[in-house]
N, CA and C of each residue as an Amber inpcrd file, in Angstrom:
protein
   177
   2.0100000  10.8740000 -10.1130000   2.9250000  10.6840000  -9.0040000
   2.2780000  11.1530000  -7.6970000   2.2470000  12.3570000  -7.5760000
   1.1030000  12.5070000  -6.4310000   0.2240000  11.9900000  -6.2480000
  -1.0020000  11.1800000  -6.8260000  -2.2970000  10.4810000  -6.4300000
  -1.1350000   9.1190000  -5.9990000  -0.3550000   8.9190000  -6.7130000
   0.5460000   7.6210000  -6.2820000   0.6330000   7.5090000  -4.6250000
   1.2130000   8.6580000  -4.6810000   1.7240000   8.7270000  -3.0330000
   0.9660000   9.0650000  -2.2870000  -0.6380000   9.8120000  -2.5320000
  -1.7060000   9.8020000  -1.8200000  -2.1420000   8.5040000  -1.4890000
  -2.4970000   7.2200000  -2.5280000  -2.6610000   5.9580000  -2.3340000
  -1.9800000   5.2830000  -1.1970000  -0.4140000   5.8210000  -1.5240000
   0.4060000   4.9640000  -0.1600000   0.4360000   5.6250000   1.0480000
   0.2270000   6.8510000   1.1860000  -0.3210000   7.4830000   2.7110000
  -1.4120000   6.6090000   2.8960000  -2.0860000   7.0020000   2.2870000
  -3.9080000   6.6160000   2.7900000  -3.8040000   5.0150000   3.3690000
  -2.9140000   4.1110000   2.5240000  -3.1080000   2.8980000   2.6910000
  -2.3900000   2.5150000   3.7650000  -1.3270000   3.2770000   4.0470000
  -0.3700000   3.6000000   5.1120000  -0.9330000   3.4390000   6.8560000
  -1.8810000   4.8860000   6.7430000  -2.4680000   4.9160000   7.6460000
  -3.6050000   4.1670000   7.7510000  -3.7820000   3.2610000   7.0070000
  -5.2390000   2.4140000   7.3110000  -4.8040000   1.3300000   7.6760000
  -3.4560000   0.5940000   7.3750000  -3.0300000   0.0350000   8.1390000
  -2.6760000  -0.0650000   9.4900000  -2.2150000   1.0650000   9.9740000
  -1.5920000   1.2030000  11.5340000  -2.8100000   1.4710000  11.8760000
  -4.0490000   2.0580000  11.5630000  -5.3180000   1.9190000  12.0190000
  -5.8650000   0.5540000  12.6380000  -5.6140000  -0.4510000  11.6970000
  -6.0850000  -1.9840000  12.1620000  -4.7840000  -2.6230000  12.8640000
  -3.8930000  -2.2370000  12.7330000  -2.8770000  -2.9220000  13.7370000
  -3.3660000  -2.6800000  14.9970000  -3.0300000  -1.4850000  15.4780000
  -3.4730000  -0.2380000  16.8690000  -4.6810000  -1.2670000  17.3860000
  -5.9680000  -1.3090000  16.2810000  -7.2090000  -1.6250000  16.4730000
  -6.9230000  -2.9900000  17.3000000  -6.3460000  -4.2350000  16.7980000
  -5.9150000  -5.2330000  16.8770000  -5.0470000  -5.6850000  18.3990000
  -4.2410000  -4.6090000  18.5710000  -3.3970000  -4.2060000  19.8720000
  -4.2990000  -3.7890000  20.8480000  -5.1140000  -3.1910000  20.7600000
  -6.0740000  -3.2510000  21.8440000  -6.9990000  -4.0400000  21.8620000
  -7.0980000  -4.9820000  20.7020000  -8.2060000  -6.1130000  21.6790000
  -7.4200000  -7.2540000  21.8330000  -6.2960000  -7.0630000  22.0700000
  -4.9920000  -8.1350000  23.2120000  -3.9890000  -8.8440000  22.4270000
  -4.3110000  -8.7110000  20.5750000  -3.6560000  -9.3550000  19.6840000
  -1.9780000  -8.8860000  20.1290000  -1.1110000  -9.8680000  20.0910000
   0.4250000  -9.3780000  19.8980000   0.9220000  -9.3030000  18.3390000
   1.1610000  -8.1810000  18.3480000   1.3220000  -7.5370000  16.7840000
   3.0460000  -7.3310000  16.6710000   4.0150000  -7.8330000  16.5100000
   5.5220000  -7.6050000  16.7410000   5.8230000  -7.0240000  15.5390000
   6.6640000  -5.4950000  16.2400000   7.1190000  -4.3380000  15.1790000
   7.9220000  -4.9560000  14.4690000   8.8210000  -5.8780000  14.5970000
   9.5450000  -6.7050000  13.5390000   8.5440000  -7.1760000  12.2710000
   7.6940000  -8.1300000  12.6430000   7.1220000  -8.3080000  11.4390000
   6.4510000  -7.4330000  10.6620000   6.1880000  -6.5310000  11.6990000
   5.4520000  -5.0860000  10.4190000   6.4170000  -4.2430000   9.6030000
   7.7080000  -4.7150000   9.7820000   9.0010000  -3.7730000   9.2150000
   8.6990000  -4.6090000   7.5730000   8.5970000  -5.7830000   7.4970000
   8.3610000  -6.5530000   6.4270000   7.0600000  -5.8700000   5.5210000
   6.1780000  -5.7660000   5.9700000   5.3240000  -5.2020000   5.1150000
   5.6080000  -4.0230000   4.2020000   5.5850000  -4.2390000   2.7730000
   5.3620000  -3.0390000   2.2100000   4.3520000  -3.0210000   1.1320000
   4.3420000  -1.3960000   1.1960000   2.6850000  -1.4190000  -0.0960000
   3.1570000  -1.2560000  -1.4930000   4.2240000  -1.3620000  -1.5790000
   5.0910000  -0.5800000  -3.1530000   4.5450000  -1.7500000  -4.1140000
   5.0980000  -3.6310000  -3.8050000   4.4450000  -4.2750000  -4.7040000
   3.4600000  -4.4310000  -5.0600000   2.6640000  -3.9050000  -5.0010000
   0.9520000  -3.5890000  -5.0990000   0.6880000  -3.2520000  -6.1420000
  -0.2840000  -3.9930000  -7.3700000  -0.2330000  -3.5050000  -9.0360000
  -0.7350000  -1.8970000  -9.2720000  -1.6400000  -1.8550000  -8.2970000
  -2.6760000  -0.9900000  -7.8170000  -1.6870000   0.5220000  -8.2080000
  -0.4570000   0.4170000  -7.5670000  -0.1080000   1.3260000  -7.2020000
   1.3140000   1.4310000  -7.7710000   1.1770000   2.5350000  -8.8270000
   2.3320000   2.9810000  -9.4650000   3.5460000   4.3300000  -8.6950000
   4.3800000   3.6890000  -8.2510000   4.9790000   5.1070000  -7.3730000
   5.9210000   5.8190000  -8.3490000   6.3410000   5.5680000  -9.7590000
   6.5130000   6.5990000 -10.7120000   5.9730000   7.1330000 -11.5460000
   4.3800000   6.8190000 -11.3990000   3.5900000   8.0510000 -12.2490000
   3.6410000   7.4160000 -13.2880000   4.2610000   6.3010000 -14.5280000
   4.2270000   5.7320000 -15.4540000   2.5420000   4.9880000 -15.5870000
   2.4370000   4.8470000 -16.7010000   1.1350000   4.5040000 -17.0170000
   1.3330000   3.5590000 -18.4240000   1.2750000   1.9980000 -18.5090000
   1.1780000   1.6560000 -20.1200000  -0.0240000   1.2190000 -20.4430000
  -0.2280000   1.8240000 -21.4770000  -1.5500000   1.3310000 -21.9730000
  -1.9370000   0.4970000 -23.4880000  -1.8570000  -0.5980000 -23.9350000
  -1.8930000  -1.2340000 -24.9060000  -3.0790000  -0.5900000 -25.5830000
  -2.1000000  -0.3270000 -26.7990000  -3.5750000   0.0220000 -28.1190000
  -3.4540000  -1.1530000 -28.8120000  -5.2640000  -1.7460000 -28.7820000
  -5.2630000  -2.8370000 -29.2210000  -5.5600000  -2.6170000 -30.5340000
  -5.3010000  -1.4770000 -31.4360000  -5.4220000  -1.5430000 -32.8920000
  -3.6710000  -1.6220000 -33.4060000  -3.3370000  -2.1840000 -32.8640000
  -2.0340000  -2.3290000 -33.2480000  -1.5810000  -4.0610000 -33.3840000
  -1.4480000  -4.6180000 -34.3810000  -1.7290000  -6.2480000 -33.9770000
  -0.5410000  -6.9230000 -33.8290000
C-alpha cells in the first residue's frame, strides 16, 4: 500500500511537471480537462496493496 501511493505521488508530480513545462512554451492546457485525468486505472498500480499471483502448478 505505501509503495502504491508512492507510485501515485511520484506519477502525480511528473505530471504537473510536463503540464507547467508545456504552459510555458505557450501550449493552452485547460484545468477542466486535467480534472479528467486519473492514474488509479493504471494496471501498474495497485492502490490496495492486493497482489494475485497464479500458481501455475495448479491445472
Amino acid at each position: 500500500s505505501f509503495v502504491s501511493n508512492a507510485i501515485l505521488y511520484w506519477n502525480t508530480i511528473k505530471i504537473n511537471d510536463v503540464v507547467e513545462q508545456l504552459r510555458q512554451q505557450g501550449e493552452n492546457i485547460d484545468d477542466e480537462t486535467l480534472s479528467h485525468i486519473s492514474l488509479l486505472p493504471y494496471k501498474h498500480v495497485l492502490p490496495n496493496g492486493t497482489y494475485f499471483i497464479e500458481d501455475e502448478g495448479k491445472g
